[in-house]
C-alpha positions as CSV (number, residue, x, y, z in Angstrom):
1,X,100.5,115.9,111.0
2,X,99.3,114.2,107.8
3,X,98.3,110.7,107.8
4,X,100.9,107.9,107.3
5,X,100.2,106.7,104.0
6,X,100.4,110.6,102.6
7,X,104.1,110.3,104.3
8,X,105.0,106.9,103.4
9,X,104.3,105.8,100.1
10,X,106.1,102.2,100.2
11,X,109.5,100.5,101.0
12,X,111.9,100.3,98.6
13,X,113.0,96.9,98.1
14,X,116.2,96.8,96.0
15,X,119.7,95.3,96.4
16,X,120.7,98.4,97.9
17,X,118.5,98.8,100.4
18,X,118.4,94.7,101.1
19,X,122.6,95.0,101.9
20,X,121.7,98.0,104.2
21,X,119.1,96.2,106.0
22,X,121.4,93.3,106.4
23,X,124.6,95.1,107.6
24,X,122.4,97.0,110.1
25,X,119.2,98.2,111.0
26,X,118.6,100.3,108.1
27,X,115.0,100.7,105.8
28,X,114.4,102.5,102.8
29,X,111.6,104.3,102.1
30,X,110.0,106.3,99.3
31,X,108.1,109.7,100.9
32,X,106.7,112.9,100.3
33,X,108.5,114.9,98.9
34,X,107.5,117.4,101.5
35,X,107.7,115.6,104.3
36,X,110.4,116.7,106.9
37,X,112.7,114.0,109.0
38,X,110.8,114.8,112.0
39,X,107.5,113.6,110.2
40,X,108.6,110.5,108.8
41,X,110.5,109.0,111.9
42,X,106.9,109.7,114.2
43,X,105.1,108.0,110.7
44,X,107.3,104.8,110.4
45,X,107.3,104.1,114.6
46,X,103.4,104.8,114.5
47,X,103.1,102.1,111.5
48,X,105.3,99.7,112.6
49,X,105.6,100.1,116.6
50,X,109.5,100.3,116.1
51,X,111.8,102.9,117.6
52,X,113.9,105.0,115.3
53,X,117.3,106.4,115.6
54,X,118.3,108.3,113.0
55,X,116.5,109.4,109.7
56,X,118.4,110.6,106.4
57,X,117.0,111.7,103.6
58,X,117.6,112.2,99.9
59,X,116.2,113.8,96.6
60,X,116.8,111.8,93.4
61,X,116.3,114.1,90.4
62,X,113.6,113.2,87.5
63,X,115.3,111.1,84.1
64,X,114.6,112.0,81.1
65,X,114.1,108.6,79.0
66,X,113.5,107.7,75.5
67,X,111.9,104.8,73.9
68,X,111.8,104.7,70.4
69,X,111.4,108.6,69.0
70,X,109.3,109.1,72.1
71,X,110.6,111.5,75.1
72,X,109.5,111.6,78.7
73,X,110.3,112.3,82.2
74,X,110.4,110.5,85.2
75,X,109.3,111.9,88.4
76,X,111.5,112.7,91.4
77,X,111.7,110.5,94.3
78,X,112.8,111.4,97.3
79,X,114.1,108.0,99.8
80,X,114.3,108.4,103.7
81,X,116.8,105.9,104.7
82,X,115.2,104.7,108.5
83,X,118.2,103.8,111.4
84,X,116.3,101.5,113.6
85,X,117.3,101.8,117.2
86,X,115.3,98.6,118.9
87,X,112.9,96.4,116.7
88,X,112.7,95.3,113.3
89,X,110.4,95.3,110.5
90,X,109.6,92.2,108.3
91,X,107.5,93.7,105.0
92,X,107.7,89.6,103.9
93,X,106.7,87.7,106.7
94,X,109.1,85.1,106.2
């Protein structure tokens, strides 16, 4: 297995995943793109000494973006979307 911070690059912290987290016990994570389910649900209970429940995952495609007469690309992300089944995680310490 790799080491966690190849498999989890950082939470994502958007409105999105902040409802989800609120609802339920639901995290969002940005990953490796090839990292498997399996990996990230041992990675995010070995970082954060939570038990998981479910793990689903998601490529977003690259956009292509313009500013001015200048073209580039973003890169693909793919998001694990964590189902906590005990514990929670507080990334603000609030």
């Amino acid at each position: 297995m790799k080491p966690l911070h190849q498999i989890i690059k950082r939470p994502l912290i958007t409105e999105k995943s902040n409802l989800l987290r609120e609802a339920g016990q639901t995290i969002a994570f940005e990953v490796a793109k090839d990292a498997n389910k399996i990996e990230i649900k041992q990675a995010v209970e070995q970082a954060f000494k939570v038990k998981v429940k479910d793990v689903r995952t998601i490529v977003t495609a690259g956009k292509v973006k313009r500013v001015g007469r200048n073209i580039g690309k973003r890169s693909a992300v793919k998001k694990a979307y964590v189902t906590l089944a005990e514990g929670t995680i507080d990334f603000f310490g609030v």
